[in-house]
C-alpha positions in Angstrom: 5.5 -12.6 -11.6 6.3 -12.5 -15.2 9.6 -10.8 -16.5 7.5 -8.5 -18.3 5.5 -7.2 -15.4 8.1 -7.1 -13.7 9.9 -5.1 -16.2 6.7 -2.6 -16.5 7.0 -2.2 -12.7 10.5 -1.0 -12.8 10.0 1.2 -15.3 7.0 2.9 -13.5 8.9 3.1 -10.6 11.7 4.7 -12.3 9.5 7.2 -14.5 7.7 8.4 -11.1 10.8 8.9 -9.4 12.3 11.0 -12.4 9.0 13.0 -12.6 9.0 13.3 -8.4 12.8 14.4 -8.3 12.1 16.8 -11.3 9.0 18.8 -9.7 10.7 19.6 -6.6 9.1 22.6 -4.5 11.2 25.7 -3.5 12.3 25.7 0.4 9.6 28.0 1.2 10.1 26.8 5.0 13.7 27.4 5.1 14.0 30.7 3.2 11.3 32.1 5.5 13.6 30.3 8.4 17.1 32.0 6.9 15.3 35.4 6.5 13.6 35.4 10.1 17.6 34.3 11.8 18.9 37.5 9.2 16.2 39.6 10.9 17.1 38.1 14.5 20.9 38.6 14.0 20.0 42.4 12.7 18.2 43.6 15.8 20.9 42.2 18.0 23.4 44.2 16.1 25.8 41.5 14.3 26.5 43.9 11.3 28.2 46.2 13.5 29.7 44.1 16.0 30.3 40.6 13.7 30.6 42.0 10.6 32.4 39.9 8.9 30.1 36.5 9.7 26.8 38.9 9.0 27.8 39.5 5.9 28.6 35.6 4.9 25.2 35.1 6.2 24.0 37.5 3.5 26.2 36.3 0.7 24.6 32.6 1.4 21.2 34.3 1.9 21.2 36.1 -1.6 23.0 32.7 -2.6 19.7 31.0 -2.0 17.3 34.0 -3.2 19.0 33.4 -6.8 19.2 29.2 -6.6 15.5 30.3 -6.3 15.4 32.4 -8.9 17.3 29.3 -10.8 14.6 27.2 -9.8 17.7 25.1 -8.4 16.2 24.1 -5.5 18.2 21.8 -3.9 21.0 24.1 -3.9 18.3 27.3 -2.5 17.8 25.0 0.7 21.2 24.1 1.2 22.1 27.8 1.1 19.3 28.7 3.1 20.3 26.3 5.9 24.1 27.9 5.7 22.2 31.3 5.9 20.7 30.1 9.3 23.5 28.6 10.3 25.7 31.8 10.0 23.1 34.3 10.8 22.8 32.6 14.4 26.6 31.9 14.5 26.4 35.9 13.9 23.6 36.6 16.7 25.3 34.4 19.3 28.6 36.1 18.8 27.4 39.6 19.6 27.6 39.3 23.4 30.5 38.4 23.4 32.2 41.3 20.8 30.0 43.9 22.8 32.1 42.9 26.0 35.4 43.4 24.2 33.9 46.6 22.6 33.4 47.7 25.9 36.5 47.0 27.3 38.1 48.5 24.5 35.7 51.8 24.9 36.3 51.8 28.7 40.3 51.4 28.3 40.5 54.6 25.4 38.2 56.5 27.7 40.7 56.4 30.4 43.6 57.3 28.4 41.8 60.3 27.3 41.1 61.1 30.3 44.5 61.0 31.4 45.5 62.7 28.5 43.4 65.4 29.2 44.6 65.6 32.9 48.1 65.4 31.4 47.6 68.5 29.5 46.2 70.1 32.2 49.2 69.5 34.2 51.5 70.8 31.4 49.5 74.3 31.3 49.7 75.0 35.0 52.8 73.7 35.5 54.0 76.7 32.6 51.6 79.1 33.6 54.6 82.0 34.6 56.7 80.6 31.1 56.9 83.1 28.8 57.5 81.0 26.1 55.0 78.7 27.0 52.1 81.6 26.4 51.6 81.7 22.6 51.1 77.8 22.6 48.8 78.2 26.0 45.6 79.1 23.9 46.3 76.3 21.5 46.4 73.6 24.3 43.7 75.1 26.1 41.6 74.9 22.5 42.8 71.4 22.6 42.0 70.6 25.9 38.6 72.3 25.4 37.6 70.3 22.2 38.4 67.6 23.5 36.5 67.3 27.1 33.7 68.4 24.9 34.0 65.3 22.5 34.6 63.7 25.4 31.3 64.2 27.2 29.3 62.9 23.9 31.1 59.9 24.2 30.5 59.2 27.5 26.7 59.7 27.1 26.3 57.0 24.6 28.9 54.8 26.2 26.3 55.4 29.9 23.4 54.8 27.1 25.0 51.5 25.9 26.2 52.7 22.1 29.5 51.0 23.1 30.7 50.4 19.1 29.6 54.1 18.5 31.5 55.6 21.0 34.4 53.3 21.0 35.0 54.4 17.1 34.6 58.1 18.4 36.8 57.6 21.5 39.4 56.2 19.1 39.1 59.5 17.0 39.3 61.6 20.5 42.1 59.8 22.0 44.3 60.7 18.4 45.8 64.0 20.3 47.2 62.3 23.3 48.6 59.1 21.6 52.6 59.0 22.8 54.0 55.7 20.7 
């Protein structure tokens, strides 16, 4: 083969691959991948209970909706992939943060409890003190409030709303915290 053929050849070859690499397509297959593991990692609750890794699964995720924009789309299916890669990082660690939700929830529903009990205790034990009468009403209200608060909770903690209720149990136990 002559050096000029030769030399046309390469130069083909090297126009078509700078024209190929040039006209690349968007990740259509991976965006709709990323968006579909968001979705996934929505209905199983990661914002609420792995909040912090949902939301780098949505930084990378609007990462890649604006390489798109950009028409930079090496960089949009990079980001996408991270997007999937985070967003089922996020949906796989829900279990998990539900359990210690739970235990959480279970362990503040206790000390209300026994913080209510406690109260309880306090008022009959100074039922005949006089000087325990004017701050009766105010620890009954107390007591009263609270069992009340108390019973919401446990309905969505028996219907499964363990972040919910935990956040309100934390707000319920404030009254009887001793440290």
């Amino acid at each position: 083969m002559s050096k000029r053929v030769y030399f046309v050849l390469v130069v083909m070859v090297a126009m078509s691959f700078v024209m190929f690499s040039g006209c690349s397509k968007p990740p259509t297959q991976e965006m709709t991948a990323a968006e579909k593991a968001m979705e996934d990692a929505k209905q199983k609750e990661a914002p609420a209970y792995v909040p912090d890794l949902f939301a780098k699964a949505e930084s990378s995720f609007n990462q890649a909706k604006d390489f798109v924009s950009a028409k930079k789309y090496k960089e949009a299916k990079q980001a996408a992939l991270d997007t999937q890669t985070f967003a089922n990082q996020a949906a796989a660690g829900v279990e998990a943060a539900k359990n210690t939700v739970k235990a959480e929830a279970e362990q503040n529903a206790q000390d209300v409890q026994k913080g209510v009990d406690d109260l309880k205790a306090l008022v009959a034990a100074n039922a005949k003190n006089k000087k325990f009468t004017a701050v009766r009403e105010e620890v009954q209200a107390v007591i009263t409030k609270t069992e009340t608060d108390f019973a919401a909770v446990k309905e969505k903690l028996q219907s499964g709303k363990m972040k919910e209720a935990n956040d309100e149990l934390k707000k319920v136990k404030f009254p009887f915290k001793t440290n």
